[in-house]
Biotite code that builds the C-alpha atoms (Angstrom):
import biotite.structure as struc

atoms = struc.array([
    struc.Atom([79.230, 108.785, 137.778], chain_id="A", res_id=1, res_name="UNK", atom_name="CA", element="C"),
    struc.Atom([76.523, 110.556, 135.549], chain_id="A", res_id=2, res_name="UNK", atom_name="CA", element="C"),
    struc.Atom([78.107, 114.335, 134.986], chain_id="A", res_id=3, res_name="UNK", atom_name="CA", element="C"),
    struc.Atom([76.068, 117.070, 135.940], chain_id="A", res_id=4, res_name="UNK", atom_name="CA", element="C"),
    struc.Atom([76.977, 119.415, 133.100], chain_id="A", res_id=5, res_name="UNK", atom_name="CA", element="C"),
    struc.Atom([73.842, 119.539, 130.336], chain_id="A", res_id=6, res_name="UNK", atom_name="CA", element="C"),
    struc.Atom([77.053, 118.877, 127.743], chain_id="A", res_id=7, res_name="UNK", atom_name="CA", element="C"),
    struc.Atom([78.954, 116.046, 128.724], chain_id="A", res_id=8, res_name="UNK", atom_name="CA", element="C"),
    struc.Atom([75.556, 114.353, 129.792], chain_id="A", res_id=9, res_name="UNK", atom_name="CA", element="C"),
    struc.Atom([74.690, 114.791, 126.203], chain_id="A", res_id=10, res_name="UNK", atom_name="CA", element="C"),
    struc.Atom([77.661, 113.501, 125.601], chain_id="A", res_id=11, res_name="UNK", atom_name="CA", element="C"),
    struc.Atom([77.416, 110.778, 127.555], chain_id="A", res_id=12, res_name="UNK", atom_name="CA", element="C"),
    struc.Atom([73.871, 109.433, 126.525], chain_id="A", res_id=13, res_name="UNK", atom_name="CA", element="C"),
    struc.Atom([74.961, 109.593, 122.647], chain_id="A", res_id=14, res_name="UNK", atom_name="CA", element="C"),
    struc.Atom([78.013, 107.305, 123.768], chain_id="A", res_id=15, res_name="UNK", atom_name="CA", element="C"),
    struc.Atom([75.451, 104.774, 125.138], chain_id="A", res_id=16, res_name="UNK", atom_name="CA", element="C"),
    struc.Atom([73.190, 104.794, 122.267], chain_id="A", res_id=17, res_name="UNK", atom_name="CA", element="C"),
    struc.Atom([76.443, 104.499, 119.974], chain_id="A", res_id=18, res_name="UNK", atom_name="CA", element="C"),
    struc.Atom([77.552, 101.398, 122.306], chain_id="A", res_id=19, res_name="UNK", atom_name="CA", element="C"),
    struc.Atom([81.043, 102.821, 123.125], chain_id="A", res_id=20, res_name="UNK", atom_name="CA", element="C"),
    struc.Atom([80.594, 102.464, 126.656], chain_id="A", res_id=21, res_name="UNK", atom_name="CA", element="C"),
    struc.Atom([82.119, 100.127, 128.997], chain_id="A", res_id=22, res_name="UNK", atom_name="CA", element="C"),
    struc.Atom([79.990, 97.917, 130.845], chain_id="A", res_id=23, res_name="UNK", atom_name="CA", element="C"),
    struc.Atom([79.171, 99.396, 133.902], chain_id="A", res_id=24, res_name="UNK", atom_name="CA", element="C"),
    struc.Atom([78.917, 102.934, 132.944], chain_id="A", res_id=25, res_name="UNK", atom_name="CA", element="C"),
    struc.Atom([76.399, 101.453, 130.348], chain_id="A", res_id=26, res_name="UNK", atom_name="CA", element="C"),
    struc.Atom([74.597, 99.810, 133.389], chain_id="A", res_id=27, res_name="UNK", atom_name="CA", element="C"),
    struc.Atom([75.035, 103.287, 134.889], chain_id="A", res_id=28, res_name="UNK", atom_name="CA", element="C"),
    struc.Atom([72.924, 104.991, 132.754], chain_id="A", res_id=29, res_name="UNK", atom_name="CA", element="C"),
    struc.Atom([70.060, 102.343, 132.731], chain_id="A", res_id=30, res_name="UNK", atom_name="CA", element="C"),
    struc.Atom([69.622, 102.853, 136.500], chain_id="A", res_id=31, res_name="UNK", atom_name="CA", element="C"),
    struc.Atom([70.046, 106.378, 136.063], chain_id="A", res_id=32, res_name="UNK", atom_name="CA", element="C"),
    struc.Atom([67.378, 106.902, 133.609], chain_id="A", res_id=33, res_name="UNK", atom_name="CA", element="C"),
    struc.Atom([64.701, 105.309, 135.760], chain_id="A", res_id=34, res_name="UNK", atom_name="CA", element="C"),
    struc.Atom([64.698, 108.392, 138.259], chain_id="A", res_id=35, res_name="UNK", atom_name="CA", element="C"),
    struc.Atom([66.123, 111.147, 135.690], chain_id="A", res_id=36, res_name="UNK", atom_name="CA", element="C"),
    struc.Atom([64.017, 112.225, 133.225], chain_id="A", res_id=37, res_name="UNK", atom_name="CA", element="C"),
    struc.Atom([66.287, 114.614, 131.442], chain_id="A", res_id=38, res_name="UNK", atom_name="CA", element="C"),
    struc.Atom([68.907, 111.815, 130.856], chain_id="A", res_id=39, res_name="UNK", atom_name="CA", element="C"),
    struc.Atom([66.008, 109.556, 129.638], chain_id="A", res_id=40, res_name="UNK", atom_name="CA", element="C"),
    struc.Atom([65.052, 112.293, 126.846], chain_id="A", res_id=41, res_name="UNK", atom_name="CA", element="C"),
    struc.Atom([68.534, 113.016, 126.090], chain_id="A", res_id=42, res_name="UNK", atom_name="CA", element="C"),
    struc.Atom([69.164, 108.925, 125.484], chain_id="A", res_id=43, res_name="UNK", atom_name="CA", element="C"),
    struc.Atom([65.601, 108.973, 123.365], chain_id="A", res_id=44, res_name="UNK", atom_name="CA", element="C"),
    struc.Atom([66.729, 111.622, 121.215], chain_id="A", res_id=45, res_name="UNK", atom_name="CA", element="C"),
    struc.Atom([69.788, 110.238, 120.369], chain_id="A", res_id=46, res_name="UNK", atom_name="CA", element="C"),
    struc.Atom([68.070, 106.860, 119.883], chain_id="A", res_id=47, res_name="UNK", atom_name="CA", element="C"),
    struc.Atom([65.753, 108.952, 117.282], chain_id="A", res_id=48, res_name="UNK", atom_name="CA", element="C"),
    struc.Atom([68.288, 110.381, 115.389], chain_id="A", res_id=49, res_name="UNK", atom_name="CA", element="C"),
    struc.Atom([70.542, 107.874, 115.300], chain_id="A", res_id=50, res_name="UNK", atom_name="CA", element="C"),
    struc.Atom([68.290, 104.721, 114.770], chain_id="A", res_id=51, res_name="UNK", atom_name="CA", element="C"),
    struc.Atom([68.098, 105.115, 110.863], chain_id="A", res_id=52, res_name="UNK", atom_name="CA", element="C"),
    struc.Atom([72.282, 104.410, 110.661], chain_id="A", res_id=53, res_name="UNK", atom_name="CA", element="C"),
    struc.Atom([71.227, 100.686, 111.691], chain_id="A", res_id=54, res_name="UNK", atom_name="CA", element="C"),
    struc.Atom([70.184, 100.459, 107.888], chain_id="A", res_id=55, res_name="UNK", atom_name="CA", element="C"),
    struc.Atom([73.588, 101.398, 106.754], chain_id="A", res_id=56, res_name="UNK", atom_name="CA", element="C"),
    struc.Atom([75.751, 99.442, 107.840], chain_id="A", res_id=57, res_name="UNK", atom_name="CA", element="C"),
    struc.Atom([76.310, 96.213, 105.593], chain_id="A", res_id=58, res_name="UNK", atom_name="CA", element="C"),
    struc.Atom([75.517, 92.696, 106.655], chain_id="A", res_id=59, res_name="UNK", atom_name="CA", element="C"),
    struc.Atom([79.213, 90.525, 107.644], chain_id="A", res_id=60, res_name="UNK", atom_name="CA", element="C"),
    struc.Atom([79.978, 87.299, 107.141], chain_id="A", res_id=61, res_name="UNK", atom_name="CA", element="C"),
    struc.Atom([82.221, 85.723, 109.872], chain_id="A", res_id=62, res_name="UNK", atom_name="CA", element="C"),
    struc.Atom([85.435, 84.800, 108.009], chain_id="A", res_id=63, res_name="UNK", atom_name="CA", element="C"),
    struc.Atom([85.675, 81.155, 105.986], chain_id="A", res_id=64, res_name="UNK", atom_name="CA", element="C"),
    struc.Atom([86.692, 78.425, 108.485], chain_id="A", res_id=65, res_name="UNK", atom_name="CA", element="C"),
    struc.Atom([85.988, 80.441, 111.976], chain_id="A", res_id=66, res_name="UNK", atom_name="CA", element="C"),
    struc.Atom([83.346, 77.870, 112.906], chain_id="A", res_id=67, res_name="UNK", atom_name="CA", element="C"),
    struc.Atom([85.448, 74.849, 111.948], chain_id="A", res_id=68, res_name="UNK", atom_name="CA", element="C"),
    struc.Atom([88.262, 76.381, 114.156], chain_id="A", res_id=69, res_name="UNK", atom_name="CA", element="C"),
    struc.Atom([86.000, 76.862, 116.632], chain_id="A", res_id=70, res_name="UNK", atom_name="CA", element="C"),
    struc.Atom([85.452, 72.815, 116.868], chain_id="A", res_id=71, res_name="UNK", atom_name="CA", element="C"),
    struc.Atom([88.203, 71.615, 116.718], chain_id="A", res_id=72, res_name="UNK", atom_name="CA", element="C"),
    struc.Atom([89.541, 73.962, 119.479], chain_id="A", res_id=73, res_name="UNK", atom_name="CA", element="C"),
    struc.Atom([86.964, 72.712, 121.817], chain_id="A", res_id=74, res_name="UNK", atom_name="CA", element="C"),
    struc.Atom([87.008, 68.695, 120.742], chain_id="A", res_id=75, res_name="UNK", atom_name="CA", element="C"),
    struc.Atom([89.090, 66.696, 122.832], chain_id="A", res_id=76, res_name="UNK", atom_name="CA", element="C"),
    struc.Atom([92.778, 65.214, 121.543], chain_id="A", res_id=77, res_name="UNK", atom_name="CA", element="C"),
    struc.Atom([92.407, 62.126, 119.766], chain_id="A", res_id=78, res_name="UNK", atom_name="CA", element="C"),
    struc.Atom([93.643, 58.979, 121.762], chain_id="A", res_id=79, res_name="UNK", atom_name="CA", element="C"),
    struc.Atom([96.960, 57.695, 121.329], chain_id="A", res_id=80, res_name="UNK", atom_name="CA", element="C"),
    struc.Atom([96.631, 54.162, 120.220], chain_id="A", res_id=81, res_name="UNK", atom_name="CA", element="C"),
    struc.Atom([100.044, 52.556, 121.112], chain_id="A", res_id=82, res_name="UNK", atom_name="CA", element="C"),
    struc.Atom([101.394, 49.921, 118.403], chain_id="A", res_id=83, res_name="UNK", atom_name="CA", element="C"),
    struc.Atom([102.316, 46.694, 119.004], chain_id="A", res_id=84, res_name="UNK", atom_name="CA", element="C"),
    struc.Atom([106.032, 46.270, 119.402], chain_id="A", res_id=85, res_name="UNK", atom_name="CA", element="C"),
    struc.Atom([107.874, 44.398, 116.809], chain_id="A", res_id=86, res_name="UNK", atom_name="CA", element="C"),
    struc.Atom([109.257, 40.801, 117.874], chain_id="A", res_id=87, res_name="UNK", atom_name="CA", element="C"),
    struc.Atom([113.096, 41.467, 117.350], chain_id="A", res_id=88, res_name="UNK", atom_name="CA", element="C"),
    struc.Atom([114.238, 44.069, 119.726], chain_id="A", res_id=89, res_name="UNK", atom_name="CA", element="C"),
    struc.Atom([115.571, 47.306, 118.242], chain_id="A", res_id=90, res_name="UNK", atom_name="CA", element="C"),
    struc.Atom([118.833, 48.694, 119.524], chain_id="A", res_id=91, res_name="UNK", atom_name="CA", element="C"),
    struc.Atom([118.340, 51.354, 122.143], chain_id="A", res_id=92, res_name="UNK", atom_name="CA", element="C"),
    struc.Atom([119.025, 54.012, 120.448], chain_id="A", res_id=93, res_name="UNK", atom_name="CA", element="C"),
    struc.Atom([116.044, 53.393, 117.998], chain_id="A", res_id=94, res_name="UNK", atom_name="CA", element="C"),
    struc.Atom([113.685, 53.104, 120.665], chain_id="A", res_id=95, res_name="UNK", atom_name="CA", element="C"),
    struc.Atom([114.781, 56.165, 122.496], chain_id="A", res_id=96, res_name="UNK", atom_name="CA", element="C"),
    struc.Atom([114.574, 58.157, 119.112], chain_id="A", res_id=97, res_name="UNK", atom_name="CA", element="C"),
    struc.Atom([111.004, 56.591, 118.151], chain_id="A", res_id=98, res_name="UNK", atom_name="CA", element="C"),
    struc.Atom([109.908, 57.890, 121.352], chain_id="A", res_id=99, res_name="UNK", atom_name="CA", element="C"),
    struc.Atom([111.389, 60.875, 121.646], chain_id="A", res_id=100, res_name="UNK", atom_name="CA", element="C"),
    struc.Atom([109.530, 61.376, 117.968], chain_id="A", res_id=101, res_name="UNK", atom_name="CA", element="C"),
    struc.Atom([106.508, 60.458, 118.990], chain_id="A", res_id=102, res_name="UNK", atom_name="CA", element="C"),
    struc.Atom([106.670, 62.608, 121.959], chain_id="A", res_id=103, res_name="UNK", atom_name="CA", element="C"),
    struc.Atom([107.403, 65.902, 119.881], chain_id="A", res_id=104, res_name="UNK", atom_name="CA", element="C"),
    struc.Atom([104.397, 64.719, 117.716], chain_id="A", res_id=105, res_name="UNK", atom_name="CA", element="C"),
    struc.Atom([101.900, 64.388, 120.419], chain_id="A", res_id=106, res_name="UNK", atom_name="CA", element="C"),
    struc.Atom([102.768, 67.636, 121.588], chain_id="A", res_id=107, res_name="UNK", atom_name="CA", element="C"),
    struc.Atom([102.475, 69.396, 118.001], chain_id="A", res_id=108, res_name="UNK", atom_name="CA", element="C"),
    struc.Atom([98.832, 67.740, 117.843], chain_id="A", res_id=109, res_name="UNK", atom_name="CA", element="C"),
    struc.Atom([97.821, 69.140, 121.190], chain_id="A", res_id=110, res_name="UNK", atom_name="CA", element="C"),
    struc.Atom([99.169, 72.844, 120.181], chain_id="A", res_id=111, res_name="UNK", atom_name="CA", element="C"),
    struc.Atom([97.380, 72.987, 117.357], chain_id="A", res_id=112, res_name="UNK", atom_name="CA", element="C"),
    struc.Atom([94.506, 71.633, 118.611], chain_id="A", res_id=113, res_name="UNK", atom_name="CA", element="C"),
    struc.Atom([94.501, 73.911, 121.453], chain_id="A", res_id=114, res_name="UNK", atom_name="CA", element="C"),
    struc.Atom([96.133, 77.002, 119.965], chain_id="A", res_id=115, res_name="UNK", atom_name="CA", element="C"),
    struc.Atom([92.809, 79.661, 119.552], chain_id="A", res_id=116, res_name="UNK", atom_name="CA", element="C"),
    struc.Atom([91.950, 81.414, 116.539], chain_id="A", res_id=117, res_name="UNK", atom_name="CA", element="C"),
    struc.Atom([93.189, 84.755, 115.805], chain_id="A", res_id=118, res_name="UNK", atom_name="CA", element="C"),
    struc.Atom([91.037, 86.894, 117.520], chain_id="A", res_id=119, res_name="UNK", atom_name="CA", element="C"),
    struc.Atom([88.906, 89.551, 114.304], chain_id="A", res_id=120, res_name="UNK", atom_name="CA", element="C"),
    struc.Atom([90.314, 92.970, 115.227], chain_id="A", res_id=121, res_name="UNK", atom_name="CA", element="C"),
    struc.Atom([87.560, 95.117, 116.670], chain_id="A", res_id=122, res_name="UNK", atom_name="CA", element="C"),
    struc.Atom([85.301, 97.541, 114.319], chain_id="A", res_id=123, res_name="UNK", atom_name="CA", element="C"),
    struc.Atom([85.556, 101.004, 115.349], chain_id="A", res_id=124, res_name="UNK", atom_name="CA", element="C"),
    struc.Atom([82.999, 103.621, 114.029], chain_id="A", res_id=125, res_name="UNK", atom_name="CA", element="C"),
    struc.Atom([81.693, 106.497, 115.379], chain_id="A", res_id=126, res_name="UNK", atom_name="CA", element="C"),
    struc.Atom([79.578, 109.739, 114.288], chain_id="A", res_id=127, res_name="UNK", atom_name="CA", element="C"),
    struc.Atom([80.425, 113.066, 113.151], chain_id="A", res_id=128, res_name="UNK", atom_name="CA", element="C"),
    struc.Atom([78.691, 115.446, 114.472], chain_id="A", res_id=129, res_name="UNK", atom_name="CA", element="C"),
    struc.Atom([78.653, 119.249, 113.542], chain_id="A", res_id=130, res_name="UNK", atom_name="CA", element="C"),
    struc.Atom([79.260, 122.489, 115.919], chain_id="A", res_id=131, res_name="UNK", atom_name="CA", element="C"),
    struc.Atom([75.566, 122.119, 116.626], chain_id="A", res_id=132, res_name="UNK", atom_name="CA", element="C"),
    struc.Atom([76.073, 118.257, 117.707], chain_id="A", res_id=133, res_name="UNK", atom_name="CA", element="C"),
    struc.Atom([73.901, 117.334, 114.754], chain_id="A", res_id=134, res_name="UNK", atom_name="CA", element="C"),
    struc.Atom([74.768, 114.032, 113.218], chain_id="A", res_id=135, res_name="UNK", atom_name="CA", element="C"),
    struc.Atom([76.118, 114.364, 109.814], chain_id="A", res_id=136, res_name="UNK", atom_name="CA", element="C"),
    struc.Atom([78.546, 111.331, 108.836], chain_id="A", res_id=137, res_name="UNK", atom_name="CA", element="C"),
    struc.Atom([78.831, 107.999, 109.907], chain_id="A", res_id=138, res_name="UNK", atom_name="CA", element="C"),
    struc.Atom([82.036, 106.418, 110.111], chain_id="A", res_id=139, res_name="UNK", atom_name="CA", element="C"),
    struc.Atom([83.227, 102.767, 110.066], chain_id="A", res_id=140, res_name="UNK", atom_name="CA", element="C"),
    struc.Atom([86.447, 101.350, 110.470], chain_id="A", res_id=141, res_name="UNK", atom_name="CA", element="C"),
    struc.Atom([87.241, 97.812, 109.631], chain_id="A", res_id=142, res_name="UNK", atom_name="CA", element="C"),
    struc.Atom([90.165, 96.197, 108.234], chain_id="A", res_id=143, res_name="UNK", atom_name="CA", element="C"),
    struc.Atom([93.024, 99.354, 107.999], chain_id="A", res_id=144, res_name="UNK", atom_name="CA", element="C"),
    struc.Atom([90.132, 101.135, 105.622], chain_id="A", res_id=145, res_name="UNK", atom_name="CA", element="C"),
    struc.Atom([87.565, 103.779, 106.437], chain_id="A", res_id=146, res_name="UNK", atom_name="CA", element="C"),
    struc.Atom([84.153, 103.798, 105.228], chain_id="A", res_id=147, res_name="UNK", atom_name="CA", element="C"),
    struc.Atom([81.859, 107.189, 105.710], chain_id="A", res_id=148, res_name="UNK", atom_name="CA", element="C"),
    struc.Atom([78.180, 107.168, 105.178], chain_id="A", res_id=149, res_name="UNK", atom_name="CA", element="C"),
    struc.Atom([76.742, 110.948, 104.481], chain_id="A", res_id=150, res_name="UNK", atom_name="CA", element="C"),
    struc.Atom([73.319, 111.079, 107.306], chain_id="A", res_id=151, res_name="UNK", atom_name="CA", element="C"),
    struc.Atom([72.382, 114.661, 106.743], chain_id="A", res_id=152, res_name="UNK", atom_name="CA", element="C"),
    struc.Atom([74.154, 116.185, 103.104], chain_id="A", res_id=153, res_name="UNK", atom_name="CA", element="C"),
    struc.Atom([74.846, 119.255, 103.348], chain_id="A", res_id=154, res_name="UNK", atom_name="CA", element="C"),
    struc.Atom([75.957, 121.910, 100.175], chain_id="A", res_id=155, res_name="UNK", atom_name="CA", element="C"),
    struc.Atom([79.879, 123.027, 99.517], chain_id="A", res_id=156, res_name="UNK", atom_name="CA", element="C"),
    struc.Atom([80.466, 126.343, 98.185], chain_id="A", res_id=157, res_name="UNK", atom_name="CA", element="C"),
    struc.Atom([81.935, 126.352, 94.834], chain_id="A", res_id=158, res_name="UNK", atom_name="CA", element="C"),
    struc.Atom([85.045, 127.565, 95.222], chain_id="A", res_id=159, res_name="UNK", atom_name="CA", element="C"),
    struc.Atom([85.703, 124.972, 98.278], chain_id="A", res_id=160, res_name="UNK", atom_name="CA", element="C"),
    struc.Atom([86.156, 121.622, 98.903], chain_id="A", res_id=161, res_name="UNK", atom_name="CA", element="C"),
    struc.Atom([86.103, 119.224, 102.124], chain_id="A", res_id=162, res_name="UNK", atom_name="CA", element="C"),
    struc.Atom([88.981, 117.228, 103.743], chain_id="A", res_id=163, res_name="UNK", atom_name="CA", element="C"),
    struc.Atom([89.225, 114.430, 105.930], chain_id="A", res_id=164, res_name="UNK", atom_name="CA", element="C"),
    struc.Atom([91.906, 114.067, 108.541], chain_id="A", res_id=165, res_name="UNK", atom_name="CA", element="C"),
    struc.Atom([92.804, 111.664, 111.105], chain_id="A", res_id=166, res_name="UNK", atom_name="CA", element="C"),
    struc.Atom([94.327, 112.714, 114.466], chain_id="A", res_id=167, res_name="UNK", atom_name="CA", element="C"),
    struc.Atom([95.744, 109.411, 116.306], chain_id="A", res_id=168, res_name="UNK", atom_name="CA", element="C"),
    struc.Atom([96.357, 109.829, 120.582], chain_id="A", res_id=169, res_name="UNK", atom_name="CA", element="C"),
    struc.Atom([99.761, 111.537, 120.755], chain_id="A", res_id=170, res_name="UNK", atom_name="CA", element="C"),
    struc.Atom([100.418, 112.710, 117.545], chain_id="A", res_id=171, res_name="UNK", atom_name="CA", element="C"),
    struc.Atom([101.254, 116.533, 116.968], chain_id="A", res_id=172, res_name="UNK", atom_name="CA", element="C"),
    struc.Atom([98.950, 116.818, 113.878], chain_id="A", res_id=173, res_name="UNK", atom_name="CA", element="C"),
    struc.Atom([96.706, 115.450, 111.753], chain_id="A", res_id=174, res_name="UNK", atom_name="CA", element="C"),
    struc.Atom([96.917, 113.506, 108.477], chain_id="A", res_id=175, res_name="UNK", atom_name="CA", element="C"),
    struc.Atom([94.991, 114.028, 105.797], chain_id="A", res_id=176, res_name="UNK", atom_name="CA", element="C"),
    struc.Atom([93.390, 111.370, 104.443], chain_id="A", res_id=177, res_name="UNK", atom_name="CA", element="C"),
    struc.Atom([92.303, 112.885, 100.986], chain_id="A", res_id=178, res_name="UNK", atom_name="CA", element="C"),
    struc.Atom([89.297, 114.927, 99.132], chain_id="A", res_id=179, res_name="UNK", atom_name="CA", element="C"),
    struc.Atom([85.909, 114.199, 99.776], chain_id="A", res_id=180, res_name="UNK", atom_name="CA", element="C"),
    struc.Atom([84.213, 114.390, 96.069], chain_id="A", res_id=181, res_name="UNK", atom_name="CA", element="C"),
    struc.Atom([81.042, 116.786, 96.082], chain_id="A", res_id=182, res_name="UNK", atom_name="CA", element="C"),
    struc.Atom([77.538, 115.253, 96.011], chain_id="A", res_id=183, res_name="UNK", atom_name="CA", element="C"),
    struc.Atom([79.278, 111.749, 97.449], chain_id="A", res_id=184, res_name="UNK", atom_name="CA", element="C"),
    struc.Atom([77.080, 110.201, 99.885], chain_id="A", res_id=185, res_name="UNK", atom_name="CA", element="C"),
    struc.Atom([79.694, 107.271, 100.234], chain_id="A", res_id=186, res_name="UNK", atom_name="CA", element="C"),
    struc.Atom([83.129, 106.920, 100.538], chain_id="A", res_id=187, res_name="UNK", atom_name="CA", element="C"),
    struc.Atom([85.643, 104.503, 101.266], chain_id="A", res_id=188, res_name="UNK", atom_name="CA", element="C"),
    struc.Atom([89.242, 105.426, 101.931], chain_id="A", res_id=189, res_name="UNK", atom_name="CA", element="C"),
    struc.Atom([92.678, 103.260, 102.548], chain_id="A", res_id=190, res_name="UNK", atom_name="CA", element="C"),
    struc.Atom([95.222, 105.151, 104.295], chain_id="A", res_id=191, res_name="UNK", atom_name="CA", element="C"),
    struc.Atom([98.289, 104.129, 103.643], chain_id="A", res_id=192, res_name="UNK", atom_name="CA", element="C"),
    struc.Atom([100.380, 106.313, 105.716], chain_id="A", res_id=193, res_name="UNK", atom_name="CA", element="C"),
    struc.Atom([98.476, 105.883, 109.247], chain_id="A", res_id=194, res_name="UNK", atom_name="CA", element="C"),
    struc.Atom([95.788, 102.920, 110.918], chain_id="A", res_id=195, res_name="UNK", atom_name="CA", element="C"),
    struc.Atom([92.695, 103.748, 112.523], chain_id="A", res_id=196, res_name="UNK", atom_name="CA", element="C"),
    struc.Atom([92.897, 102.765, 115.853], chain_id="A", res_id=197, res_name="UNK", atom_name="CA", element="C"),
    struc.Atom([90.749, 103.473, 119.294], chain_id="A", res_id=198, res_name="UNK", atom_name="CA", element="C"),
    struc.Atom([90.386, 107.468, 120.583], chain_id="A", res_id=199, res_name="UNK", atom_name="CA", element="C"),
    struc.Atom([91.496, 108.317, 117.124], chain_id="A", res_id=200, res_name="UNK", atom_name="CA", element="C"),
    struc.Atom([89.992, 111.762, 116.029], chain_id="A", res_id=201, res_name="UNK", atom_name="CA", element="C"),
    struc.Atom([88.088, 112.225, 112.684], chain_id="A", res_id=202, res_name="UNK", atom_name="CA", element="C"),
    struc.Atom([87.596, 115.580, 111.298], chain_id="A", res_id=203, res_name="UNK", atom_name="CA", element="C"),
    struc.Atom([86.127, 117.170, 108.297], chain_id="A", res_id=204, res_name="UNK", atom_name="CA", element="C"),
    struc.Atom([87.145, 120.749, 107.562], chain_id="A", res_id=205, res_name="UNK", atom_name="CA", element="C"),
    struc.Atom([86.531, 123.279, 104.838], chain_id="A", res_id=206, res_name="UNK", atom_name="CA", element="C"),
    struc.Atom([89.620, 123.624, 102.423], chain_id="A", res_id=207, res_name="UNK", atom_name="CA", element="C"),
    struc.Atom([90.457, 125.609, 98.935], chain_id="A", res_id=208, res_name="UNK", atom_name="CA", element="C"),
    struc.Atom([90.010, 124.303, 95.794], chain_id="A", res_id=209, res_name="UNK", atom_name="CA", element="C"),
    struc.Atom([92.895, 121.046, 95.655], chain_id="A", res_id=210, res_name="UNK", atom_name="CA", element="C"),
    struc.Atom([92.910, 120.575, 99.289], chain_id="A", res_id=211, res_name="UNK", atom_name="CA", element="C"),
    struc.Atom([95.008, 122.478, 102.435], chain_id="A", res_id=212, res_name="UNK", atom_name="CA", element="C"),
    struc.Atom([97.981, 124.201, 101.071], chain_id="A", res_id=213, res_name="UNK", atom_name="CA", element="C"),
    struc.Atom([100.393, 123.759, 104.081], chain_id="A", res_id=214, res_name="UNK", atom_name="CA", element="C"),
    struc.Atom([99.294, 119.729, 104.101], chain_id="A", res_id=215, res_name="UNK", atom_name="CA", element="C"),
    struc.Atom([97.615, 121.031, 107.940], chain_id="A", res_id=216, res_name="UNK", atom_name="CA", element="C"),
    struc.Atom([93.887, 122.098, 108.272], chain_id="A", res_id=217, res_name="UNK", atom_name="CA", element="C"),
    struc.Atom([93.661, 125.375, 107.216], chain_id="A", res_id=218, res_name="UNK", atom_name="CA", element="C"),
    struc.Atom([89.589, 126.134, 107.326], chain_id="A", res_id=219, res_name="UNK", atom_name="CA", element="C"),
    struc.Atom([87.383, 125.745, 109.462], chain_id="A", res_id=220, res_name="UNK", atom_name="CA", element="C"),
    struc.Atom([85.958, 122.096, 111.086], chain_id="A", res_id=221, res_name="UNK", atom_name="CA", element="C"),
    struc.Atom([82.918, 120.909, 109.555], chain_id="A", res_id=222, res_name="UNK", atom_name="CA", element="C"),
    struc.Atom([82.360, 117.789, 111.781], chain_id="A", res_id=223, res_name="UNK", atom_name="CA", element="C"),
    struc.Atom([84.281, 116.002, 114.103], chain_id="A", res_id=224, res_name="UNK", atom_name="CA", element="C"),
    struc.Atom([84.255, 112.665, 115.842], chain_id="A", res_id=225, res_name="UNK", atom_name="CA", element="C"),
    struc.Atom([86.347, 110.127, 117.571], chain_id="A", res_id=226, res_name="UNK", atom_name="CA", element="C"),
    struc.Atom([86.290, 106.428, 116.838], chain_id="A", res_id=227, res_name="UNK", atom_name="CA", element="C"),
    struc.Atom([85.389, 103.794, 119.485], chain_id="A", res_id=228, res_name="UNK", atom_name="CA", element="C"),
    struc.Atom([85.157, 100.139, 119.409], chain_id="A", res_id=229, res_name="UNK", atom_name="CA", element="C"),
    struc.Atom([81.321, 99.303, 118.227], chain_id="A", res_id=230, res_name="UNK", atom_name="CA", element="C"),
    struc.Atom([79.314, 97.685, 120.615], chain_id="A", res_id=231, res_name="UNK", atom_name="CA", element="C"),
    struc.Atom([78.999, 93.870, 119.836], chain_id="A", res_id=232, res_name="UNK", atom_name="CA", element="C"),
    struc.Atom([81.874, 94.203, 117.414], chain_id="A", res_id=233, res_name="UNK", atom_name="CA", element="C"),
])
């Protein structure tokens, strides 16, 4: 159901543009828009400032051997050609191992020919966005690793210096996930201590010269954002 509150139906339009709705919400919102203008405008001005991250994300390859998988997965089993039997008769117990073999073979072949592919772990990404729900970081995750993508720079007082932190569903507090350099546009970080993950929150916040003190956020948040499976990922 499309919320009536002007918030969460801002909300709820930038989710659509982002493509981190399900399904039939997503269909939701189509059919709403037809008869509700102010959700149409809210879903075109998201669609406006938004549009330009389309140019920074990177082109990906699908991984070596997917498509060859992908064959052989739907081919059918090769025939079993029986051999012709030998003209002295082998003792029993020959024969019943021999087939027994050939058995446990036929089977191996048939799991591995119909065992699927690993299925790619889904990208996750989503937008930080500042008190004023302006965009102002893009953020991909792929892989264990974070990448961030600066969409609207903006200047660090001197004396200051901004921190990333990831807050995982459940947890008590966040983690920090290290310094972001001043005047980077583009960073890529490896956590090694925690794995980006669905409904995981991404924060930026203000900290002193070095980082937070008390290893918790100590200033104030910059931007904020929670990461949700890309659509088409």
């Amino acid at each position: 159901m499309i919320p009536l509150d002007p918030v969460e139906r801002d909300a709820m339009a930038a989710e659509y543009v982002l493509g981190t709705l399900g399904a039939g919400e997503a269909r939701e919102i189509e059919q709403a828009m037809e008869t509700d203008p102010a959700l149409r405008a809210a879903v075109e001005a998201w669609q406006a400032r938004l549009g330009p991250m389309s140019a920074l994300a990177a082109p990906e390859l699908p991984p070596p051997g997917l498509w060859e998988r992908i064959e052989r997965a739907l081919a059918p089993p090769p025939e079993v050609v029986a051999l012709p039997a030998p003209k002295p008769r082998a003792p029993v117990l020959w024969r019943a191992w021999a087939l027994g073999a050939s058995a446990v073979a036929a089977g191996l072949a048939a799991l591995l020919v119909l065992r699927p592919a690993p299925a790619p772990e889904p990208r996750l990404m989503t937008v930080l966005l500042t008190q004023q729900d302006q965009p102002a970081w893009l953020v991909e995750a792929e892989r264990g690793g974070l990448r961030l993508a600066s969409l609207n720079p903006q200047p660090v007082p001197d004396d200051r210096v901004m921190q990333l932190w990831a807050l995982p569903q459940g947890a008590a507090a966040p983690t920090s996930l290290g310094l972001i350099p001043a005047g980077e546009g583009r960073i890529t970080v490896a956590p090694a201590a925690i794995r980006p993950e669905p409904g995981m929150l991404i924060e930026i916040t203000l900290e002193p010269q070095g980082g937070s003190p008390t290893g918790r956020p100590t200033g104030p948040v910059l931007f904020i954002g929670r990461l949700a499976p890309a659509s088409g990922a």
